[in-house]
DORO-184722 format. One record per residue: x, z, y of N, C-alpha, C, CB in turn; residue in three letters. Coordinates in steps of 0.001 Angstrom, whole numbers. Glycine has a CB too. Layout:
N
SITE      n.px      n.pz      n.py     ca.px     ca.pz     ca.py      c.px      c.pz      c.py     cb.px     cb.pz     cb.py   residu
SITE         X         Z         Y         X         Z         Y         X         Z         Y         X         Z         Y      Ala
...
// end
This chain:
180
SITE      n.px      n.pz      n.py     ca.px     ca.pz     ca.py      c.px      c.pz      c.py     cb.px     cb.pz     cb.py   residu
SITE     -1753    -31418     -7816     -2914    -31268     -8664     -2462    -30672     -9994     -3638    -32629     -8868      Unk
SITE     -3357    -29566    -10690     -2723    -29213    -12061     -3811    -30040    -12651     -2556    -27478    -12602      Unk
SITE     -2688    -30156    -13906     -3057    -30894    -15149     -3101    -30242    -16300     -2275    -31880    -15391      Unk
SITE     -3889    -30118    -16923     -4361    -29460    -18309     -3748    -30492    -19195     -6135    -29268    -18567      Unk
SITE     -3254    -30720    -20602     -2868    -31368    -21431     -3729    -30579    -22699     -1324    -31461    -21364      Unk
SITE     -4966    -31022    -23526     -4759    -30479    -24445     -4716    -31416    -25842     -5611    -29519    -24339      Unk
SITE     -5129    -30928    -27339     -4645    -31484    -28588     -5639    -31254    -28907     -3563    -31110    -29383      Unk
SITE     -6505    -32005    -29215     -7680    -31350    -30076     -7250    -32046    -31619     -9517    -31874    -29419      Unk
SITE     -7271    -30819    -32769     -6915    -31159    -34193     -5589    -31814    -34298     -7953    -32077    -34819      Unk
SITE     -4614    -32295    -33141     -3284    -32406    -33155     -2175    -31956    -32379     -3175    -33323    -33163      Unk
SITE     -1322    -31796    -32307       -48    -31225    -31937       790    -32626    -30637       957    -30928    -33749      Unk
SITE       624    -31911    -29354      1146    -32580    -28008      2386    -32414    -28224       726    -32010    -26593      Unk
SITE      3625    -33002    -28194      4508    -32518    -28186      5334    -32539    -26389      5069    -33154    -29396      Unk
SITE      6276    -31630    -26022      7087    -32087    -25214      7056    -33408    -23822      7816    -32306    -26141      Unk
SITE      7481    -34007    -24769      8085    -35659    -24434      7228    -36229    -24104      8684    -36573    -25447      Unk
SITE      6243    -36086    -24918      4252    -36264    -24722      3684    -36001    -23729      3296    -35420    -25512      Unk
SITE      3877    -34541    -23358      3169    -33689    -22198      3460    -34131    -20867      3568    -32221    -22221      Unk
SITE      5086    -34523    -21328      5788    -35203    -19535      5418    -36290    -19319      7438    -35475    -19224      Unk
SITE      5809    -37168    -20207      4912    -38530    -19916      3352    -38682    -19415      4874    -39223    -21182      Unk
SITE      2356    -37994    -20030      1329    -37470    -19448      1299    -37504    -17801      1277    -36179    -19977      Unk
SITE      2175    -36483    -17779      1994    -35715    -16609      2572    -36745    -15365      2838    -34198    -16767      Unk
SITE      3766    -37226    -15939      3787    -38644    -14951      2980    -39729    -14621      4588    -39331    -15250      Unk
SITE      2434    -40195    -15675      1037    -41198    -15668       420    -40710    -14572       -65    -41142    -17013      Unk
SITE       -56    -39163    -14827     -1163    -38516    -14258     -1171    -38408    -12612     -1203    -37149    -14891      Unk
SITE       258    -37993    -12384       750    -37822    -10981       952    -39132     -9868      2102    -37171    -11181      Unk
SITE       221    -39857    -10260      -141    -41330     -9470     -1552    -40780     -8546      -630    -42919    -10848      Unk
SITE     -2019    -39751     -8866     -3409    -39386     -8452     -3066    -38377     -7668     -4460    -39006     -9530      Unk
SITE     -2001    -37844     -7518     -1788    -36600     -6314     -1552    -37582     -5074      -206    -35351     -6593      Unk
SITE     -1586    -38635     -5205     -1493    -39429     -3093     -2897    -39444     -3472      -488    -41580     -2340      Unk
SITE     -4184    -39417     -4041     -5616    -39588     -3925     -6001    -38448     -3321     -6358    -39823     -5175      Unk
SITE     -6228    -37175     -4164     -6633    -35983     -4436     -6047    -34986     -3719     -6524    -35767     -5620      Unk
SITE     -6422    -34415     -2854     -5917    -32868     -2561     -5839    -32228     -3246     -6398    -32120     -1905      Unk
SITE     -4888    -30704     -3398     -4667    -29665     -4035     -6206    -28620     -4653     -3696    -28989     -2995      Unk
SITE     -6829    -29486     -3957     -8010    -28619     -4650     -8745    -29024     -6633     -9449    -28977     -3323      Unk
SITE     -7940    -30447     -6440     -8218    -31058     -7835     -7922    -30673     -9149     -7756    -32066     -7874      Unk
SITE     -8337    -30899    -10036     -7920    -30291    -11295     -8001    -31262    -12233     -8684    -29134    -11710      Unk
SITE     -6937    -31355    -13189     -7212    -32571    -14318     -7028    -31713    -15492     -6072    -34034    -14332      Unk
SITE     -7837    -33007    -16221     -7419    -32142    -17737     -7223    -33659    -18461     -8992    -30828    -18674      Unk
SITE     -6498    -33545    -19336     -6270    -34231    -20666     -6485    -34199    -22012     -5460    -34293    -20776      Unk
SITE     -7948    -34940    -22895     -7794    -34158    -23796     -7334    -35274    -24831     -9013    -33260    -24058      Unk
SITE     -6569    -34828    -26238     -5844    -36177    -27071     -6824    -36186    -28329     -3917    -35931    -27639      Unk
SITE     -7681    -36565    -28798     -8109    -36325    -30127     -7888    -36810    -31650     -9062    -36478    -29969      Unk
SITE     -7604    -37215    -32657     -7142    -37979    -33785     -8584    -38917    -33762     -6728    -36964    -35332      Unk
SITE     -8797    -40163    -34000    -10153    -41106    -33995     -9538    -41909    -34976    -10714    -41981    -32489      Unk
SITE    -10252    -42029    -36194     -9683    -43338    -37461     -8306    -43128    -37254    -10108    -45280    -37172      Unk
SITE     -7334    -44818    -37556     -6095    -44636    -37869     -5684    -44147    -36050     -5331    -46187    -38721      Unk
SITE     -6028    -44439    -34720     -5507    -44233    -33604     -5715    -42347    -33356     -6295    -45345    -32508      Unk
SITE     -6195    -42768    -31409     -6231    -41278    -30993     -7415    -41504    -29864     -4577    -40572    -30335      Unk
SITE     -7816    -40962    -29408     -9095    -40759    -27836     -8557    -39842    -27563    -10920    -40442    -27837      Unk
SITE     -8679    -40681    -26009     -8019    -39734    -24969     -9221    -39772    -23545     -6185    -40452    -24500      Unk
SITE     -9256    -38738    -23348    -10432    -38452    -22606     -9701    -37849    -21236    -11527    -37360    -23459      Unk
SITE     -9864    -38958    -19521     -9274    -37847    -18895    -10909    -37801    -17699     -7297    -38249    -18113      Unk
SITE    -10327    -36210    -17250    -11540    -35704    -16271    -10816    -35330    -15264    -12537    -34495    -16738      Unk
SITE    -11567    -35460    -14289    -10718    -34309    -13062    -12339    -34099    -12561     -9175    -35176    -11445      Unk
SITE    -12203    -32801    -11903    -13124    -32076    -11172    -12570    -31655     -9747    -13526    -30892    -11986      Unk
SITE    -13285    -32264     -8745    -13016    -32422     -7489    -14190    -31700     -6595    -12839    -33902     -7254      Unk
SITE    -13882    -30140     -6479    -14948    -29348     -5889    -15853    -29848     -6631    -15235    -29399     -4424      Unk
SITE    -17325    -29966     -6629    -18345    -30169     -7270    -18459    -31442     -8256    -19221    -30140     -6358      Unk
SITE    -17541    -32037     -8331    -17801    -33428     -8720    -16792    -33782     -9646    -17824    -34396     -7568      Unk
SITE    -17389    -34635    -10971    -16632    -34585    -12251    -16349    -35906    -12145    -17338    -34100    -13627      Unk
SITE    -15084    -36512    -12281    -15057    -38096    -12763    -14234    -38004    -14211    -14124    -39254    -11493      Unk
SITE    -14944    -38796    -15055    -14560    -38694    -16569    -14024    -40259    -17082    -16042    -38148    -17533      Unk
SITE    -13303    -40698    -18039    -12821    -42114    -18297    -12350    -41539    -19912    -11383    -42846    -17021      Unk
SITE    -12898    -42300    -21044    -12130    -42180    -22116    -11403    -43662    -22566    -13044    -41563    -23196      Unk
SITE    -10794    -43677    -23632    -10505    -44952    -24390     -9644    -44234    -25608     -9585    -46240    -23401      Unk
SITE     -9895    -45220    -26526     -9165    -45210    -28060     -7774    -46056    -28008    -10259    -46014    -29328      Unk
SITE     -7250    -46012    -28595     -5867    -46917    -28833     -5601    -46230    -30259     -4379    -46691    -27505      Unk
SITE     -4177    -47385    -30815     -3747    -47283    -31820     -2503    -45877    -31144     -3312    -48883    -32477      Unk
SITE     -2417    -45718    -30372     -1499    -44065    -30000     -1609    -43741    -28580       378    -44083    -30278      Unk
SITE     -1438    -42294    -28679     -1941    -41270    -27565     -1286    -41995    -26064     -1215    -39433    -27923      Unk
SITE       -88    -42268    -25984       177    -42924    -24554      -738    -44043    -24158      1603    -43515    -24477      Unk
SITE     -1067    -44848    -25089     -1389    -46242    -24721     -2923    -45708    -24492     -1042    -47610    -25984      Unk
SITE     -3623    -44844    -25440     -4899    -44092    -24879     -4767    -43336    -23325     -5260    -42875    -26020      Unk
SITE     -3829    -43074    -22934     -4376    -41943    -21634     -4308    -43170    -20574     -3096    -40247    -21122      Unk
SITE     -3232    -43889    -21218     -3179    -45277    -19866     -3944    -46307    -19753     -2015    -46114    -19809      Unk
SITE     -5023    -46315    -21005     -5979    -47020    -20884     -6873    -46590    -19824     -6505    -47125    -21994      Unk
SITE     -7077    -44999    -20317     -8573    -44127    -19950     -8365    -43645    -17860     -8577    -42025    -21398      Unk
SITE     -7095    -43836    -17820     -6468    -43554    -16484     -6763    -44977    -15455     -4674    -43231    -16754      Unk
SITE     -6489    -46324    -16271     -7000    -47595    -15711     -8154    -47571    -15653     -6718    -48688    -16285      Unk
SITE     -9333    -47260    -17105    -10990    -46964    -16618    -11488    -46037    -15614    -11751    -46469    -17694      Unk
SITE    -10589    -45088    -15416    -10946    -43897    -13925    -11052    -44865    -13010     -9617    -42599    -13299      Unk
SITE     -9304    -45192    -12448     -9578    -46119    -11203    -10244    -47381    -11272     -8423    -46458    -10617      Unk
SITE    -10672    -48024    -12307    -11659    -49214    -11880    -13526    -48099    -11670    -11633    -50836    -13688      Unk
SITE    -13365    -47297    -12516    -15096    -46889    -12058    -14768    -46250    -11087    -16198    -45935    -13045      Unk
SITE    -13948    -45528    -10486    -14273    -44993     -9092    -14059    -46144     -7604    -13173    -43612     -8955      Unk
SITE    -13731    -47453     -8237    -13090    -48397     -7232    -14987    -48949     -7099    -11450    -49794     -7982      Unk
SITE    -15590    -49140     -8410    -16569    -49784     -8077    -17317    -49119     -7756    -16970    -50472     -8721      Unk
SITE    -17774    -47556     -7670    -18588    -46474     -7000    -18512    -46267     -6247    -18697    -45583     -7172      Unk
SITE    -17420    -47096     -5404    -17303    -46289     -3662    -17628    -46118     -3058    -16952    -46294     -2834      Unk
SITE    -19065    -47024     -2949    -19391    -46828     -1862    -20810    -46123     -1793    -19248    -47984     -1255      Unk
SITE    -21058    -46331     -2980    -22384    -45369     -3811    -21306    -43784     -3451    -22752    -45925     -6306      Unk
SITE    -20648    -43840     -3732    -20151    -42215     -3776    -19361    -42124     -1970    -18583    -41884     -5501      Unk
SITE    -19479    -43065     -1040    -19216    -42763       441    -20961    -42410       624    -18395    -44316      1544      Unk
SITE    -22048    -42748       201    -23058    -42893       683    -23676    -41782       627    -23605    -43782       281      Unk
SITE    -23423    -41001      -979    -24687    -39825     -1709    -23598    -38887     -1528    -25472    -39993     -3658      Unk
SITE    -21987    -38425     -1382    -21472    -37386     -1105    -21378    -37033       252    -20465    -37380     -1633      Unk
SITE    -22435    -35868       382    -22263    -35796      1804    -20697    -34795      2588    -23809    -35077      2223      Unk
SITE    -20128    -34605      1858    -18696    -34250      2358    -17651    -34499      1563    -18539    -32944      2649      Unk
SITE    -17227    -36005      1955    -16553    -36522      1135    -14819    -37062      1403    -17446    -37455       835      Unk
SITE    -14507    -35793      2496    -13160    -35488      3028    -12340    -36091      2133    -12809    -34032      3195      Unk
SITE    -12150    -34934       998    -11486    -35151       104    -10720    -36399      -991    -12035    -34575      -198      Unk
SITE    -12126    -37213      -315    -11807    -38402     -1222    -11351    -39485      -195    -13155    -38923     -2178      Unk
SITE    -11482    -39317       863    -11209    -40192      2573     -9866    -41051      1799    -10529    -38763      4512      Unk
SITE     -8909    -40198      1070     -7585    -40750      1108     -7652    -41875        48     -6431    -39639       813      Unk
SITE     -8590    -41380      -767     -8008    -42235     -1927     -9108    -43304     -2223     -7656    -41298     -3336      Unk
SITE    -10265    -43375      -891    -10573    -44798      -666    -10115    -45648        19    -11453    -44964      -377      Unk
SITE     -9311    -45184       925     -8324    -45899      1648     -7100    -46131       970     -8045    -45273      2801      Unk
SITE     -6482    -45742       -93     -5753    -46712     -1093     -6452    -47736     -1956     -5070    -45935     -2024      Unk
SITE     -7874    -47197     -2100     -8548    -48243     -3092     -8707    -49352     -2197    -10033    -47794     -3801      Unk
SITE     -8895    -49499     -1185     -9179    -50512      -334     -7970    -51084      -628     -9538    -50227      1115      Unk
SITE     -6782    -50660      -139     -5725    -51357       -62     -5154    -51975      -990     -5027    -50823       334      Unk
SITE     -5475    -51393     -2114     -5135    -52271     -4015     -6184    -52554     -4249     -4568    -51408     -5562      Unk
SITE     -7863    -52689     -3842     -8800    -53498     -4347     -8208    -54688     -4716     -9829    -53691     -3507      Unk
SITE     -7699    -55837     -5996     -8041    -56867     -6705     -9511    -57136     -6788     -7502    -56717     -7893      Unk
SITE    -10315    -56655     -7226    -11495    -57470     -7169    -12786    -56771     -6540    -11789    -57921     -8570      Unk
SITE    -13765    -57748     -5963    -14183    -57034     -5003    -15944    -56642     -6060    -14127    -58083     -3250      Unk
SITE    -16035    -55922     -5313    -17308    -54629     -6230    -18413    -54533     -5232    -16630    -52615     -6530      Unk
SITE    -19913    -55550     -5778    -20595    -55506     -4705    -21651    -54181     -5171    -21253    -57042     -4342      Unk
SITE    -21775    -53290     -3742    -22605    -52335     -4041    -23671    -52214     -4593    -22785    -51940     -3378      Unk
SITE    -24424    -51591     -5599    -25582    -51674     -6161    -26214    -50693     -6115    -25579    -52014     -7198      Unk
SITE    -27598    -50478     -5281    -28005    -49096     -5199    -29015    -48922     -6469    -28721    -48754     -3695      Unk
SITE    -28958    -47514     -6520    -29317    -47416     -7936    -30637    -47150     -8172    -28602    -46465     -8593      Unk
SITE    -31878    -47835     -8920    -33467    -48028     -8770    -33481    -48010     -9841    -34242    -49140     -8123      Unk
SITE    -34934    -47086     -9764    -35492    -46265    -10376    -36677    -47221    -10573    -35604    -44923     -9739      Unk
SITE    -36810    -47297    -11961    -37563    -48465    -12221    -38996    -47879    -13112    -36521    -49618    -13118      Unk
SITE    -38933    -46607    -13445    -39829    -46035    -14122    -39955    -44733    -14399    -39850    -46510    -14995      Unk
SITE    -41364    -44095    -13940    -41280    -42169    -13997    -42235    -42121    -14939    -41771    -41023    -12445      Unk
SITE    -41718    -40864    -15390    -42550    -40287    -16542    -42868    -38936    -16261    -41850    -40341    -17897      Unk
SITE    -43898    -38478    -16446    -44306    -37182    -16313    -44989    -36801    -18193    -45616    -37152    -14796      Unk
SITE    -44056    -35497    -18678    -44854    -35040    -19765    -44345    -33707    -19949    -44789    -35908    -21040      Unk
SITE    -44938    -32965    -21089    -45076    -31551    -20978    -44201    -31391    -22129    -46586    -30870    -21027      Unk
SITE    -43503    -30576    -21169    -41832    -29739    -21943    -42266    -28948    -23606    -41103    -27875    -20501      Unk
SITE    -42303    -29413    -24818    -42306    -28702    -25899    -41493    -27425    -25822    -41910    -29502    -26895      Unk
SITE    -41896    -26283    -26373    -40643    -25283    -26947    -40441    -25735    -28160    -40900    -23653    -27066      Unk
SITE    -38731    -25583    -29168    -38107    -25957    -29940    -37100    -25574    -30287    -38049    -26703    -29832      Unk
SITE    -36006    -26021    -31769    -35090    -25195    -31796    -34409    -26363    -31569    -34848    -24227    -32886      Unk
SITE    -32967    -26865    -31180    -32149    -28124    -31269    -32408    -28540    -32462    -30691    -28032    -31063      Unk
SITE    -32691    -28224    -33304    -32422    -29048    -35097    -33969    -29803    -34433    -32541    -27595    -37335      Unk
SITE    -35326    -29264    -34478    -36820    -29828    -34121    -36098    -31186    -33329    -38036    -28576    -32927      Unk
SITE    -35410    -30585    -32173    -35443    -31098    -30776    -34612    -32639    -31183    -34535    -29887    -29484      Unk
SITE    -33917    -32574    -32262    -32973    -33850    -32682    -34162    -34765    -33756    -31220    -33198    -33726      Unk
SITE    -34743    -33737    -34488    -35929    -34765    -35399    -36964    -35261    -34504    -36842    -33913    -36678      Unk
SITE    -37192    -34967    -33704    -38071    -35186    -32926    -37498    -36519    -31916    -38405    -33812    -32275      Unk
SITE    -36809    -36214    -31351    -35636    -37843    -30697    -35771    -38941    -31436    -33777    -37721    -30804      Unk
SITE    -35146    -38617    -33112    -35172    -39448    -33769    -36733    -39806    -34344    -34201    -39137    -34582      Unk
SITE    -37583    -39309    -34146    -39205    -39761    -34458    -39293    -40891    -33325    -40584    -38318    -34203      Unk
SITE    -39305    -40240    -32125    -39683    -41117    -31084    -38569    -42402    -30785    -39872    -40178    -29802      Unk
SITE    -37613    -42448    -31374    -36495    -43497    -31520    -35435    -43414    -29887    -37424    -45292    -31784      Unk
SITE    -35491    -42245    -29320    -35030    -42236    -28270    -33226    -41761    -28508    -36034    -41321    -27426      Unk
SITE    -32578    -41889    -27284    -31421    -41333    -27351    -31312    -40028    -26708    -30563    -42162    -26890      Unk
SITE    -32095    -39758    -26259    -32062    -38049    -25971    -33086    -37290    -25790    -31437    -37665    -24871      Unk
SITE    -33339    -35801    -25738    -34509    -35778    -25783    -34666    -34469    -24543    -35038    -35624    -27370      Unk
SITE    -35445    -33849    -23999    -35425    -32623    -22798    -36263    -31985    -23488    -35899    -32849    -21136      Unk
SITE    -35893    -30087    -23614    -36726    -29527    -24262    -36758    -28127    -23633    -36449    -29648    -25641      Unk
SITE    -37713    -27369    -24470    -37349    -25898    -23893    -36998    -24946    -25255    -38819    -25170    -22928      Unk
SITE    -35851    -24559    -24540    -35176    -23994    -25945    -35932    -22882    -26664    -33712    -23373    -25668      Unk
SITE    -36251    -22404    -27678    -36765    -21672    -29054    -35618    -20454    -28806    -36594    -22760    -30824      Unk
SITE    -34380    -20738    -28874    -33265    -19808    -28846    -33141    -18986    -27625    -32051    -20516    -29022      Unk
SITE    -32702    -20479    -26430    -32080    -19664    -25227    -33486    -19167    -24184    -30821    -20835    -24260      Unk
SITE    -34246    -19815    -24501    -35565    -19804    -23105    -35463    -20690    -21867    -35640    -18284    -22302      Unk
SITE    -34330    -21611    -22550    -34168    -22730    -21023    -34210    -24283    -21380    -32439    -22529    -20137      Unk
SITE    -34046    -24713    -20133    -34485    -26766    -20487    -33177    -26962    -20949    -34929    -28215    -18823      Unk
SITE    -33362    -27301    -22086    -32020    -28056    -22604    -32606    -30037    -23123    -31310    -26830    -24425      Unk
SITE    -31181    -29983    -23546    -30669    -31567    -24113    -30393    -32067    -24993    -29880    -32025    -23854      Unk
SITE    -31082    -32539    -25950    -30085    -32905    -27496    -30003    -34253    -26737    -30938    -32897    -29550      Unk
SITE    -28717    -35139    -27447    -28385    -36750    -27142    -27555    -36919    -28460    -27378    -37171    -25510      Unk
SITE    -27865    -38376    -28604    -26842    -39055    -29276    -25584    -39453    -28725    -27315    -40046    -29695      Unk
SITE    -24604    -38915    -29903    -22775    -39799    -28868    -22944    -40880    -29508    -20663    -39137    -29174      Unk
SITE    -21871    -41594    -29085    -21230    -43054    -28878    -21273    -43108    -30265    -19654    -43341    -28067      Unk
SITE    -20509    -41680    -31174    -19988    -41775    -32494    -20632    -41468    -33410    -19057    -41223    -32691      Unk
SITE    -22053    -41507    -33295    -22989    -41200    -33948    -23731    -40035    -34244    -22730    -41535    -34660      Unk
SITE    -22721    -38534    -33708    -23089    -37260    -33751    -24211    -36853    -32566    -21803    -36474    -33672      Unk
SITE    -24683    -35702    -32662    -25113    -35274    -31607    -24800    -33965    -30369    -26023    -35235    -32083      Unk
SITE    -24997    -34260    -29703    -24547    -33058    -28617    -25538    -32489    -27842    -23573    -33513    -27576      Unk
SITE    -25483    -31439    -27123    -26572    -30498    -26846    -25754    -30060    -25335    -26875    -29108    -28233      Unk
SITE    -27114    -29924    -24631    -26668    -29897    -22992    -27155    -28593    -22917    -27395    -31070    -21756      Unk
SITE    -26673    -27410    -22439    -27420    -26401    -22246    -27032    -25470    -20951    -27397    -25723    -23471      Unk
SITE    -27947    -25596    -19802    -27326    -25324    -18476    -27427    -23710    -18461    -28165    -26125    -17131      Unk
SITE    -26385    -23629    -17304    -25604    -22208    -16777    -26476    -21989    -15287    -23524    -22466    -16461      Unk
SITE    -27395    -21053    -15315    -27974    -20421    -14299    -27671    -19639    -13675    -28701    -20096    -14435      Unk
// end
């Protein structure tokens, strides 16, 4: 599997990158060669966030965590991967309908399951039907924050398509804007 390492606003060094990359390489008995990881390190207060993803043909699994330094972050965010994909399994044996790829590395999860993860199918407890505003993202964020929501669906002013403003974790906002 390749692994991306990157630095966002800091400097990976070396010694850094390998260690990484060893952590990381616990996931090549999961994953076929078709996988891709990335690593990203960021500076957060006095620590670092470390964010890891891999993209597996169509399908993204993401895990972050903070620590007081970048190793102890990727080995946090690498333990949150395998516990959320241990407890999705079977939600993700059920809704992926070709799910070859992953055959192997539920059959290790089985075999190191510690604790057992009862399936929960996922219900839909409430629909809404309403009519898509046009907007610019700046509207599309005052407008979220009018209605006190955490995100909002719009039709973009700029691009001409359904986009996303949301609130992060960290208080900023981010904008979803799909590729047709």
């Amino acid at each position: 599997m390749k692994v991306d390492i990157l630095g966002l606003d800091m400097r990976v060094n070396d010694t850094l990158k390998a260690a990484i990359e060893q952590k990381m390489s616990k996931f090549d008995r999961f994953f076929d060669e078709s996988a891709r990881g990335e690593v990203k390190l960021q500076p957060e207060g006095d620590g670092v966030r470390a964010e890891v993803t891999f993209k597996i043909q169509a399908h993204y699994f993401r895990a972050e965590s903070a620590a007081p330094d970048a190793m102890t972050a990727v080995e946090q965010a690498i333990n949150n991967m395998e516990r959320q994909i241990r407890k999705n399994k079977s939600r993700m044996k059920k809704r992926i309908k070709d799910y070859s790829y992953m055959e192997a590395y539920f059959d290790q999860v089985e075999a190191l399951a510690d604790e057992p993860h009862e399936s929960e199918e996922f219900k839909i407890i409430r629909r809404k039907s309403f009519d898509i505003e046009e907007m610019t993202p700046d509207e599309a964020i005052l407008q979220m924050e009018l209605l006190g929501h955490s995100f909002l669906l719009f039709l973009s002013r700029v691009t001409g398509n359904v986009c996303v403003v949301y609130r992060r974790h960290d208080g900023d906002y981010g904008l979803l804007e799909p590729e047709y």
